[in-house]
C-alpha positions as a Markdown table, in Angstrom:
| # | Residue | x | y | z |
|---|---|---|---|---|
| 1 | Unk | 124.5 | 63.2 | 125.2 |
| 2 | Unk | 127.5 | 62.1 | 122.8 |
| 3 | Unk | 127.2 | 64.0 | 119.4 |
| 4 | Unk | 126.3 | 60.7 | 117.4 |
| 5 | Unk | 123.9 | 59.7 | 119.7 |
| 6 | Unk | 122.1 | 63.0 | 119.3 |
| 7 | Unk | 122.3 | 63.0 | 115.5 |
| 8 | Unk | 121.1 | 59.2 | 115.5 |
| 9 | Unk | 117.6 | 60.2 | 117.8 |
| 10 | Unk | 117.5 | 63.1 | 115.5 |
| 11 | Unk | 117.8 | 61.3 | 112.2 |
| 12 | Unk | 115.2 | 58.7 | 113.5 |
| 13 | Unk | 112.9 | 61.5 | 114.6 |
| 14 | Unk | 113.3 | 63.0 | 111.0 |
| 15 | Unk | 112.7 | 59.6 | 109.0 |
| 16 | Unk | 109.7 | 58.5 | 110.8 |
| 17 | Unk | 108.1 | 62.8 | 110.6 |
| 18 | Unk | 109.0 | 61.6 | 106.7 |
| 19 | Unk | 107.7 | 58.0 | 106.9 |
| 20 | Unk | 104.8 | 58.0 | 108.3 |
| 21 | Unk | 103.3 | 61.1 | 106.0 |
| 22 | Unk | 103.0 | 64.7 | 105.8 |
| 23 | Unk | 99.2 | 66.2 | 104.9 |
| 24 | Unk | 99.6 | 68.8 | 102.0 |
| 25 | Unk | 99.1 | 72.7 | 103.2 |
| 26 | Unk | 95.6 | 74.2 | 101.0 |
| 27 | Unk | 98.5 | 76.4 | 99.7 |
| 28 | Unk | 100.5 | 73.5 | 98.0 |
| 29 | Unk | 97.6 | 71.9 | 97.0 |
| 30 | Unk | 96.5 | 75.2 | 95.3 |
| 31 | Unk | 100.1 | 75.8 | 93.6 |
| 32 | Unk | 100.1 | 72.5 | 92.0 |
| 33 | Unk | 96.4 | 73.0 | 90.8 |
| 34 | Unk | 97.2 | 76.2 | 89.6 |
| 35 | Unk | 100.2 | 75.0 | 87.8 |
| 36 | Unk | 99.5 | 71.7 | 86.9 |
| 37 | Unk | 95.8 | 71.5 | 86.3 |
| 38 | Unk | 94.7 | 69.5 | 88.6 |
| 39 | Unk | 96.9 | 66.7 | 88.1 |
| 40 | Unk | 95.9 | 63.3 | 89.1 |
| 41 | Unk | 98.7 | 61.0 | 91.2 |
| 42 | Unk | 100.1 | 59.4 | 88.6 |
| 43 | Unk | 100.7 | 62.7 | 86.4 |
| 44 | Unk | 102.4 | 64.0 | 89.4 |
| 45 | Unk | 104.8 | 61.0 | 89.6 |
| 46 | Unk | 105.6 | 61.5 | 85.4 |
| 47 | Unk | 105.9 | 65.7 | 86.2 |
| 48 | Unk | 108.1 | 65.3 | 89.7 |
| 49 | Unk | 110.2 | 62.6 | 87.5 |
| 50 | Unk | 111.3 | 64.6 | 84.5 |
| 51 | Unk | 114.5 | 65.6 | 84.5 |
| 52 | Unk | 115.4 | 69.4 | 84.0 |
| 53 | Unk | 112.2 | 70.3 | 84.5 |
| 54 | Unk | 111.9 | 73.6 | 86.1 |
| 55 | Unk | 108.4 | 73.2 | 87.5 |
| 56 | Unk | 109.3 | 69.6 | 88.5 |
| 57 | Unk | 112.3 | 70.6 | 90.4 |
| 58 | Unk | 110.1 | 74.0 | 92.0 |
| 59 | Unk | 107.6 | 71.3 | 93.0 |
| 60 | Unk | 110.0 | 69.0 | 94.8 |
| 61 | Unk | 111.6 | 71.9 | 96.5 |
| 62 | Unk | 108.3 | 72.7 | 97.9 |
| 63 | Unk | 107.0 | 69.3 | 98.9 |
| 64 | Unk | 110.4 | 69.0 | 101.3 |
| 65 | Unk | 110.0 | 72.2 | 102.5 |
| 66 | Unk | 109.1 | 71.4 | 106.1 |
| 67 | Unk | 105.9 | 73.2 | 107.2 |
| 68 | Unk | 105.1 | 74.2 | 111.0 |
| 69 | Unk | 103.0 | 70.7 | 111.6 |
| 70 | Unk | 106.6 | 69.1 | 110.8 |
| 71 | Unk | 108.4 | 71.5 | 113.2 |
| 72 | Unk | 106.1 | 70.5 | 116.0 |
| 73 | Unk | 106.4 | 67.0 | 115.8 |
| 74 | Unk | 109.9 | 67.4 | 116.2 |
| 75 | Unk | 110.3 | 70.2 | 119.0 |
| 76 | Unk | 110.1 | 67.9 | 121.9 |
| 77 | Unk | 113.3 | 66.0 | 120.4 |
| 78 | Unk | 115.0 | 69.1 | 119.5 |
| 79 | Unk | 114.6 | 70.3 | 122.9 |
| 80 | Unk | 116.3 | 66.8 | 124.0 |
| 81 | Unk | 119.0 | 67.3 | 122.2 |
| 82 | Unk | 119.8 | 70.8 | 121.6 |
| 83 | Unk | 122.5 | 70.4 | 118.4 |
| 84 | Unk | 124.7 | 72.8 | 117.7 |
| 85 | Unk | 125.9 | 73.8 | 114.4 |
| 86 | Unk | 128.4 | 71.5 | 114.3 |
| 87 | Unk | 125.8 | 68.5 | 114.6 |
| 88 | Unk | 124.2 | 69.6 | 111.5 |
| 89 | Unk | 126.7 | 68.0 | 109.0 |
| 90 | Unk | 126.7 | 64.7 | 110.9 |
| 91 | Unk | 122.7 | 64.8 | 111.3 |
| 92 | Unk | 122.8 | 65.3 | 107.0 |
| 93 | Unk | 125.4 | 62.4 | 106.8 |
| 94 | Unk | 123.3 | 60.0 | 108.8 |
| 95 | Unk | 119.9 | 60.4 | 106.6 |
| 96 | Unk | 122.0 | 60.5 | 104.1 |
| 97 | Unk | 122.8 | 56.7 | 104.7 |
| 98 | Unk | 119.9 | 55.0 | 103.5 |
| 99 | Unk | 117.3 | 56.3 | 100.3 |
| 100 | Unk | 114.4 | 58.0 | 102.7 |
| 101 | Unk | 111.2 | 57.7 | 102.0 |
| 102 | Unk | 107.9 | 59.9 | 102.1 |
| 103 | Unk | 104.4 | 60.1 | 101.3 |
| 104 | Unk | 102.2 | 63.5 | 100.8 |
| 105 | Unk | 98.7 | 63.1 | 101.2 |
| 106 | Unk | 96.3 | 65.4 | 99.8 |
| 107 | Unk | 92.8 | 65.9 | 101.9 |
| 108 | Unk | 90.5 | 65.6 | 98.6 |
| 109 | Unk | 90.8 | 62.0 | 98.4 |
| 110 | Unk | 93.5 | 62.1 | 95.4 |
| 111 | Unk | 95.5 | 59.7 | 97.0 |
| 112 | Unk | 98.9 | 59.4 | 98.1 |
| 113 | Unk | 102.0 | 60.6 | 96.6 |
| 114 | Unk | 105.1 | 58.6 | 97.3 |
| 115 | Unk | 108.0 | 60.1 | 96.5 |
| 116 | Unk | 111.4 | 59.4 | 97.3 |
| 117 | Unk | 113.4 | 62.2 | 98.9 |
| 118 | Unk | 116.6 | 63.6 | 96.6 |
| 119 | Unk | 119.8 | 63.4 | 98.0 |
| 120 | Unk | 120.2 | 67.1 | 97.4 |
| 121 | Unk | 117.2 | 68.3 | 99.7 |
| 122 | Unk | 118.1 | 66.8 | 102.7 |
| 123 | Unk | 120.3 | 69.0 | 103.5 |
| 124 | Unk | 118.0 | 72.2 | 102.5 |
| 125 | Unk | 115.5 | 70.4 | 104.9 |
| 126 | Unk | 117.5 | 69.7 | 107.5 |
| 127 | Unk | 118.5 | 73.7 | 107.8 |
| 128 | Unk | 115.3 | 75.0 | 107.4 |
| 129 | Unk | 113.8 | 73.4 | 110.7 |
| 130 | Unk | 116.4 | 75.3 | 112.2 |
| 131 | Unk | 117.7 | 72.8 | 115.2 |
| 132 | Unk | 120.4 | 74.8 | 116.5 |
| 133 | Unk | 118.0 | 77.5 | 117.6 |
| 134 | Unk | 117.6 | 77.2 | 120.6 |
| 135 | Unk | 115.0 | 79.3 | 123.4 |
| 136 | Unk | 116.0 | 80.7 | 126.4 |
| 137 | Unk | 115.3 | 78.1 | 129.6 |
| 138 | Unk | 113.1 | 80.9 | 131.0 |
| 139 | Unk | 111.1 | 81.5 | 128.3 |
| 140 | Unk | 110.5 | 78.0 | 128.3 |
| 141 | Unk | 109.2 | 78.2 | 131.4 |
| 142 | Unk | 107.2 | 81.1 | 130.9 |
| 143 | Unk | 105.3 | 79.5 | 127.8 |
| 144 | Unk | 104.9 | 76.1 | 130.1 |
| 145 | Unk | 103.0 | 78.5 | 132.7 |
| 146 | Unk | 100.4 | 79.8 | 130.2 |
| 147 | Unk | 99.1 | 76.2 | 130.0 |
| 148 | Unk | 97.9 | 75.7 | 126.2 |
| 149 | Unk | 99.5 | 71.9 | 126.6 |
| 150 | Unk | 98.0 | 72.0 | 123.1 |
| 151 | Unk | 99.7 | 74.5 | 121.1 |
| 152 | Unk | 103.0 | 74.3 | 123.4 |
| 153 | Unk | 105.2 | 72.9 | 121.1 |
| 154 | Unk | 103.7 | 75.6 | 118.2 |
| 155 | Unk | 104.4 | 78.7 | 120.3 |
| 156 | Unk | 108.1 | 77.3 | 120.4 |
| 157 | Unk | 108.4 | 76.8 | 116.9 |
| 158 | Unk | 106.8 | 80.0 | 115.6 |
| 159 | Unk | 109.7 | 82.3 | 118.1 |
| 160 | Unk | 112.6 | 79.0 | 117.0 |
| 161 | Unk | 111.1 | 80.2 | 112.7 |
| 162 | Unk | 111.2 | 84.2 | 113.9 |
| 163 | Unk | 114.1 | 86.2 | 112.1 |
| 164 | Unk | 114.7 | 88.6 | 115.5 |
| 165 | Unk | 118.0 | 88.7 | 116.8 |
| 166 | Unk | 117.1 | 87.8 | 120.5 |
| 167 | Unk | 118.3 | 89.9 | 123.3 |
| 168 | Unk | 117.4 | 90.0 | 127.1 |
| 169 | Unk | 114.8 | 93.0 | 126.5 |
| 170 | Unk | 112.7 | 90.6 | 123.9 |
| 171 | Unk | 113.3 | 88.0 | 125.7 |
| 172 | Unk | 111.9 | 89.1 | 129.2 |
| 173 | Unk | 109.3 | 90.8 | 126.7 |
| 174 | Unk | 108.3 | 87.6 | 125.6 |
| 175 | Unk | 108.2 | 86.2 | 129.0 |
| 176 | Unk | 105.9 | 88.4 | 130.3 |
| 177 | Unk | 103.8 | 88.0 | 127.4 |
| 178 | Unk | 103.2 | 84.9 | 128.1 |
| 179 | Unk | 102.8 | 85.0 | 131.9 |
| 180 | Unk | 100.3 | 87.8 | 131.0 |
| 181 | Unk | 98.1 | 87.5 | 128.3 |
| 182 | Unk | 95.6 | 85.3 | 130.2 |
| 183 | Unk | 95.4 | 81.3 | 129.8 |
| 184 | Unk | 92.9 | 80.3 | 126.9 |
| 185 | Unk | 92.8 | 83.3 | 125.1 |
| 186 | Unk | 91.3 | 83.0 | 121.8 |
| 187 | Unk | 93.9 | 85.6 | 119.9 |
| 188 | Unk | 97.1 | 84.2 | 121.7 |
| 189 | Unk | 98.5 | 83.0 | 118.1 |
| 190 | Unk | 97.5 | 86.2 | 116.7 |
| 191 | Unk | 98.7 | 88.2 | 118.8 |
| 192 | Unk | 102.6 | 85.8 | 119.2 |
| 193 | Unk | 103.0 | 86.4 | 114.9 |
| 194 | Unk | 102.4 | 90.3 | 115.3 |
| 195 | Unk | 105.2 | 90.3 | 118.4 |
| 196 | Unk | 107.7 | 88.4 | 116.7 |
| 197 | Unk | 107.6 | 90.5 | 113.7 |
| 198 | Unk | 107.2 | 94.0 | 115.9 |
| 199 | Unk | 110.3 | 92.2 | 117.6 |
| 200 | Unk | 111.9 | 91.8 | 114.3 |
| 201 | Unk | 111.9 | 95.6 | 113.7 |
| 202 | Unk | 112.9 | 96.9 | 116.6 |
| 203 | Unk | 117.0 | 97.1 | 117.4 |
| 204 | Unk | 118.1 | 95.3 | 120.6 |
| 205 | Unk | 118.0 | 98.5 | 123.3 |
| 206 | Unk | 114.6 | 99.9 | 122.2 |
| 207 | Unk | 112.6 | 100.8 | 124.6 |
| 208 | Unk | 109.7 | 98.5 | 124.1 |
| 209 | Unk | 106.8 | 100.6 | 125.2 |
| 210 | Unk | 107.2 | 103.5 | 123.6 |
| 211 | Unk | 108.5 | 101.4 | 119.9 |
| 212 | Unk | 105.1 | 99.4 | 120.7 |
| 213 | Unk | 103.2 | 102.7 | 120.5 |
| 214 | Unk | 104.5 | 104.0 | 117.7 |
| 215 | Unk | 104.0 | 101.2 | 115.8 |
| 216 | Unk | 99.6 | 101.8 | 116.8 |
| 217 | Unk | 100.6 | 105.4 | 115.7 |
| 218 | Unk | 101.8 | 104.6 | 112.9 |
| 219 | Unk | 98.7 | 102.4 | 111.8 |
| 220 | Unk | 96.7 | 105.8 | 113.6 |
| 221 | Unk | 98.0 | 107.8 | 110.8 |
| 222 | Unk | 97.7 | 105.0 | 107.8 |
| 223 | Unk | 94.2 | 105.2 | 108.5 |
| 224 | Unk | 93.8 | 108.7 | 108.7 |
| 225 | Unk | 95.8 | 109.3 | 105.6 |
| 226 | Unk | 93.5 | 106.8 | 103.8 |
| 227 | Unk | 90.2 | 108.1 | 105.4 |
| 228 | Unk | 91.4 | 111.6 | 104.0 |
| 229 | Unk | 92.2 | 109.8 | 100.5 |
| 230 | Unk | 89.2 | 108.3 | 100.1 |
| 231 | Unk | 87.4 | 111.6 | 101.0 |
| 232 | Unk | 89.1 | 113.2 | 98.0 |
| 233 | Unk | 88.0 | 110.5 | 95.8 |
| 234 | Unk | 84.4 | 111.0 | 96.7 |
| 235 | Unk | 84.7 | 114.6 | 95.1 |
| 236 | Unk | 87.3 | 113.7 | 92.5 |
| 237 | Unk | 87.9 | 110.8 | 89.8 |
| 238 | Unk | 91.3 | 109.0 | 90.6 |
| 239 | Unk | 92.3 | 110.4 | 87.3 |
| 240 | Unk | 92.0 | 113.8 | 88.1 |
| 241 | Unk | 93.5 | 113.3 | 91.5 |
| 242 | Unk | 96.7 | 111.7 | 89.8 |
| 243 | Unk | 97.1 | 114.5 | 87.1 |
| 244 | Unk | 97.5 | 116.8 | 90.1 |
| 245 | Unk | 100.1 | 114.6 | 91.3 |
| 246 | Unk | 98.5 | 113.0 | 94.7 |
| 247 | Unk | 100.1 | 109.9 | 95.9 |
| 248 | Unk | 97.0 | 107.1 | 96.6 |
| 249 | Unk | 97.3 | 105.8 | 99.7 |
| 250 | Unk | 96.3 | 101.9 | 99.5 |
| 251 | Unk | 96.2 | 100.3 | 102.8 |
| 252 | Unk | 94.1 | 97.1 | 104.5 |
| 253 | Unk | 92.0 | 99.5 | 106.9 |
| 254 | Unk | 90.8 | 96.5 | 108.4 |
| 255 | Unk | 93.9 | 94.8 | 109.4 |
| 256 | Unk | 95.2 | 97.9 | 110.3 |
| 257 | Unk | 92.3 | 98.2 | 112.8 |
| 258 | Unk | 92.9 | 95.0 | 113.7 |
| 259 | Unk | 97.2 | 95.6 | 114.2 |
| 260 | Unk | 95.6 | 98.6 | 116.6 |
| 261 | Unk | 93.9 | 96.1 | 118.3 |
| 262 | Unk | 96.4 | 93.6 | 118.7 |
| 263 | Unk | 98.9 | 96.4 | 120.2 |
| 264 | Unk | 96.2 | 97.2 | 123.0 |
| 265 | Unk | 95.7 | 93.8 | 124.0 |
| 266 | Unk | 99.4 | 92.8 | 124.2 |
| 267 | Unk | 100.5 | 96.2 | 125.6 |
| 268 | Unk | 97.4 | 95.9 | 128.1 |
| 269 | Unk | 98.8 | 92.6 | 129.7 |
| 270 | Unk | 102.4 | 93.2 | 129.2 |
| 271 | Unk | 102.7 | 96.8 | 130.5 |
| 272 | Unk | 99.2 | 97.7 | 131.7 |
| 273 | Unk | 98.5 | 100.7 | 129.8 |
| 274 | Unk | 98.4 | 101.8 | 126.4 |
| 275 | Unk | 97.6 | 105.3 | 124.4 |
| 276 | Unk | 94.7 | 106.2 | 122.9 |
| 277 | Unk | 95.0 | 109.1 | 120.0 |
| 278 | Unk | 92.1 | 111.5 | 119.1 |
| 279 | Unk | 93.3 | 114.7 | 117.8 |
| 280 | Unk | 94.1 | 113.9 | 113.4 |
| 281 | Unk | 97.5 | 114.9 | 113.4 |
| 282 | Unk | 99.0 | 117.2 | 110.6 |
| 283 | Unk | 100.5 | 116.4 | 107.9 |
| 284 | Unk | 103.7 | 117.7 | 108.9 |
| 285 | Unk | 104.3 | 114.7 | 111.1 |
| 286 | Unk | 102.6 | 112.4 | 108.9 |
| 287 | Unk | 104.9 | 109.5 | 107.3 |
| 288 | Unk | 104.5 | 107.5 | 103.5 |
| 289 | Unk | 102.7 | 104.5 | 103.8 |
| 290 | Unk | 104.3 | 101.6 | 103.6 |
| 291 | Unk | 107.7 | 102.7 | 103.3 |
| 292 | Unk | 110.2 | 100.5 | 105.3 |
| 293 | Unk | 110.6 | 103.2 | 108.0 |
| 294 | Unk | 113.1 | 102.4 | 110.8 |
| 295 | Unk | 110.6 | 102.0 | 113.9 |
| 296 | Unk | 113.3 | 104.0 | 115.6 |
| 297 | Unk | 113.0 | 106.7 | 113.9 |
| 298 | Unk | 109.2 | 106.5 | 114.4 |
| 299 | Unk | 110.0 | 106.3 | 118.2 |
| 300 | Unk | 111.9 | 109.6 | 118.0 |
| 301 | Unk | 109.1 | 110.8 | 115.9 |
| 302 | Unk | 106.3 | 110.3 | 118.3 |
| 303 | Unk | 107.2 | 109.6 | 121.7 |
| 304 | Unk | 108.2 | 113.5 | 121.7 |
């Protein structure tokens, strides 16, 4: 496919995504409540045409910020096309061309805001829906075979948004994940998000298994660190504890439960095993809490 003819399907792809209406996240909604009081349609229109106005132009920058729902109505034509870098600049030249169009809709009934888009977003737009990343061919195939025709186009978009610098260890970890995990299964998004942020962690020649388990350990001794916390504050006021100089250890116990559980589950179908620990371990090897340890470092640390 010639490079115009690319950025032409591509632009037209964009304009209609644009066009034909984007439904506002609860989170944008709930920003421009918060900020705005509840503003009715036509308030919108006087705030978002201001000029100068800092909470105007924050606005606008966050109304063409294209959300996942945007990304996935455009995969199938990314994967058409597959522009490189080089098509970007054409791609923002063409919708440059002609003043584009959009209108938000809000789920409460509000009404439609129509806005047209500033010259000066499209091209912020056009590189945060990140065309010219581009998944392996086998990987493809791999996410094809777990049959969620559904949510296809969404597992694509969610590895095509990750920050990990791909290599052919995450890759073929990825893979298998998907030829794995089991078709239909209930926690398959949940489980993707917590891989591609383990994946963004870990350096490229990490041995995934034993990184995988000591990121559970790692949540092991969170828990056990603020089990032992909370212990202490059942027999001591906080105030007491901090004039002795004891660090409080403030973690989600539940999510990192459910992190623990996650790790089984994907480790389960991806490797077939997984490690169970009983024994508390000292606080020799224990670690701080939500400090932005190198995982491997924690490998070294517990894979011993």
């Amino acid at each position: 496919m010639q490079q115009h003819e690319k950025c032409e399907l591509l632009g037209d792809a964009i304009k209609a995504i644009i066009s034909r209406g984007i439904d506002l996240s609860d989170d944008v909604v709930h920003y421009i409540d918060s900020t705005f009081a509840n503003p009715t349609i036509d308030e919108l229109q006087a705030i978002l045409g201001e000029d100068s106005d800092c909470e105007g132009d924050t606005l606008m920058d966050l109304l063409f910020f294209p959300d996942e729902s945007c990304q996935i109505r455009l995969e199938e034509t990314l994967e058409r096309c597959r522009p490189q870098k080089e098509d970007e600049d054409k791609l923002v030249t063409y919708l440059c061309r002609e003043p584009l169009h959009a209108t938000f809709r809000f789920k409460d009934g509000r009404g439609p805001l129509r806005l047209q888009m500033p010259a000066d977003m499209i091209r912020p737009f056009v590189t945060r829906l990140r065309i010219c990343k581009h998944l392996d061919a086998g990987l493809i195939e791999s996410i094809r075979s777990y049959g969620d025709e559904q949510n296809i186009h969404r597992f694509k978009v969610k590895i095509r948004n990750s920050r990990f610098s791909a290599s052919d260890s995450k890759t073929e970890f990825l893979g298998r994940f998907f030829e794995k995990i089991g078709a239909g299964s209930n926690d398959i998004l949940e489980c993707l998000d917590f891989i591609l942020g383990f994946l963004d962690e870990i350096k490229a020649d990490d041995d995934l298994y034993p990184a995988l388990m000591a990121k559970k350990k790692f949540y092991f001794i969170s828990l056990q660190k603020a089990q032992k916390m909370e212990a202490r504050i059942e027999k001591h006021n906080i105030e007491t504890l901090l004039l002795q100089g004891e660090r409080l250890v403030l973690i989600d116990q539940a999510d990192a439960r459910k992190k623990m559980q996650l790790i089984d589950r994907i480790s389960r179908a991806v490797f077939g095993q997984t490690r169970y620990f009983e024994q508390p371990v000292g606080d020799e090897t224990q670690i701080e809490v939500g400090s932005p340890e190198d995982i491997k470092s924690i490998v070294k640390n517990f894979t011993r």
